[in-house]
Every structure is written in C-alpha cells, then in structure tokens.
C-alpha positions as CSV (number, residue, x, y, z in Angstrom):
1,X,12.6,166.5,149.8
2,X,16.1,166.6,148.2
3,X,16.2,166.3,144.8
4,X,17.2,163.6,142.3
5,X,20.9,165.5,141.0
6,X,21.5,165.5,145.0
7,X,20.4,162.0,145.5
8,X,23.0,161.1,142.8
9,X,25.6,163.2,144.1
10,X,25.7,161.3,147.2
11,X,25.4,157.6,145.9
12,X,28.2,158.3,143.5
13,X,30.4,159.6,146.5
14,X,29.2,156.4,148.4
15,X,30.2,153.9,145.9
16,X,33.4,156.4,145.2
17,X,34.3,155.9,149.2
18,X,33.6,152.3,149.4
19,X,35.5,151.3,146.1
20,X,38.4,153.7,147.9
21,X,38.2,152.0,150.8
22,X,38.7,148.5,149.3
23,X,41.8,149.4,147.6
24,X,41.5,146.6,144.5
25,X,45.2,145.3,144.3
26,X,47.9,147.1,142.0
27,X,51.2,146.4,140.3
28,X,53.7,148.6,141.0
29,X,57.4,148.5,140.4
30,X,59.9,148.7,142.9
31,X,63.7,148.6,143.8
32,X,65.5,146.6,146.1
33,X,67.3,148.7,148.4
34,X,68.6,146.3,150.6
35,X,69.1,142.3,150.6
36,X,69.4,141.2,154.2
37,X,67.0,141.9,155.7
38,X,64.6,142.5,152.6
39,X,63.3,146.0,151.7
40,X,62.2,147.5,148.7
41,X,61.5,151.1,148.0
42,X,58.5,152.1,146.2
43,X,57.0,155.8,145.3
44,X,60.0,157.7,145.9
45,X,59.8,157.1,149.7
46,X,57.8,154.3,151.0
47,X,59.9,151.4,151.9
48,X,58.4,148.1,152.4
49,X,60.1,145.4,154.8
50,X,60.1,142.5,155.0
51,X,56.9,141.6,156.9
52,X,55.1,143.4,154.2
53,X,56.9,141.0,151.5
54,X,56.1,137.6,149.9
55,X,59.0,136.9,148.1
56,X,58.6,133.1,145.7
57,X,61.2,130.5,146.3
58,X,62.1,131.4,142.6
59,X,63.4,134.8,143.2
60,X,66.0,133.3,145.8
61,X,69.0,131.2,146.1
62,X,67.3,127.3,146.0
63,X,68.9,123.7,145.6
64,X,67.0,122.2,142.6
65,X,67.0,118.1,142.6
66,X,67.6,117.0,138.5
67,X,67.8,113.3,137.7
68,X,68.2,111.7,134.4
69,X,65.8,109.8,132.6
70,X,64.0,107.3,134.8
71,X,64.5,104.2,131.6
72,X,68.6,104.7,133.1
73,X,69.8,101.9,134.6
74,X,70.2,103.2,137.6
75,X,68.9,106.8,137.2
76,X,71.1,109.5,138.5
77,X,70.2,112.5,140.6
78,X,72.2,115.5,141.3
79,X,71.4,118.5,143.9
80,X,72.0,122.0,142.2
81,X,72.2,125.1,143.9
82,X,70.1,128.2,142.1
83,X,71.7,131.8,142.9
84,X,68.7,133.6,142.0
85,X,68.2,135.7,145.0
86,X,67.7,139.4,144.4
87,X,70.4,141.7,144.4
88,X,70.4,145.1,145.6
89,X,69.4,148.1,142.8
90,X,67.1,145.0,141.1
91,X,63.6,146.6,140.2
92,X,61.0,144.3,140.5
93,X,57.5,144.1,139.8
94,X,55.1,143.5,143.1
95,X,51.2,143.2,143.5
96,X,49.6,145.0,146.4
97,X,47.3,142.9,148.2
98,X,43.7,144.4,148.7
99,X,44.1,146.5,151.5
100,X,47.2,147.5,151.3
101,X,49.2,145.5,153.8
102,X,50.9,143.2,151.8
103,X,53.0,143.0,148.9
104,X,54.0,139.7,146.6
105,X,57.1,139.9,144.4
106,X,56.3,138.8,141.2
107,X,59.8,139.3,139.2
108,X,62.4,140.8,138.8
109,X,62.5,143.6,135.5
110,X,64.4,142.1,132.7
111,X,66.5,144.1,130.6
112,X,65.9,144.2,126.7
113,X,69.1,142.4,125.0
C-alpha cells in the first residue's frame, strides 16, 4: 500500500500536467516583423503568421463614417479614411488563446511623451 507523501506526489504532478496541458492564455509582447503578409516575432525566435493572428479593425487602415449633429438641417456625413495599420518594428501586445494556436493583437505599445 503506497503511502500518503506518495499519494500526494502524484496528484500534485496530475493536476501540475493537466493545468500544463491547458495552457491558461498569456500576454506577451511582440514585434512586427513584417506588414504584408502579417508576422510578428515573439521569444527571440518564434514567429507567428498570419493564420495564427486576429488583428481588430482598429489596428488597421479603416474608413470611419462622421456626420454632424442629426438637429442639422440636412445633416452632413463625410467618409474618413483611418491609417492606423501596423507598421513594421511596432511592438504590440497579444493574448495567447488557450491552447496555444492563436494569438489576438490587442495594441500596439505606446511610447511615454
């Protein structure tokens, strides 16, 4: 019959392997190597493509639609493009997905003015 410190040993290597195994998501920091197509290198060497990236309409280049106030007479609406598209040598923070596979773009690092 094993005894209890053994017992222990090997529920706490369970749960250790399980929790491992999940991979909870993290947020790492990365830097945009290349624009078109979309890669970012992360830990020194690993470089995620595109397929592995969910980039938000806000971190590219978007047409906004802005009207004036709708008590106008008429109310005026303009189309402005947004050039907010990541640039090469931007770092930007990401959020693994559990699992591991994929990656969203959260932001881009600001610098401190």
């Amino acid at each position: 019959m094993p005894d209890a410190s053994m017992l222990i040993k090997q529920i706490q290597k369970i749960v250790l392997n399980t929790y491992q195994a999940l991979q909870p998501c993290d947020f790492l920091t990365g830097e945009v190597i290349s624009t078109s197509p979309l890669k970012v290198q992360i830990e020194q060497k690993l470089e995620l493509t595109e397929e592995f990236l969910t980039l938000p309409a806000s971190l590219s280049d978007h047409v906004i639609e802005v009207s004036t106030l709708p008590e106008e007479d008429p109310p005026v609406k303009k189309e402005y493009k947004v050039y907010n598209g990541l640039k090469t040598g931007d770092i930007v923070i990401l959020i693994r997905q559990s699992g591991g596979q994929q990656y969203l773009i959260l932001d881009r690092m600001g610098g401190i003015a």
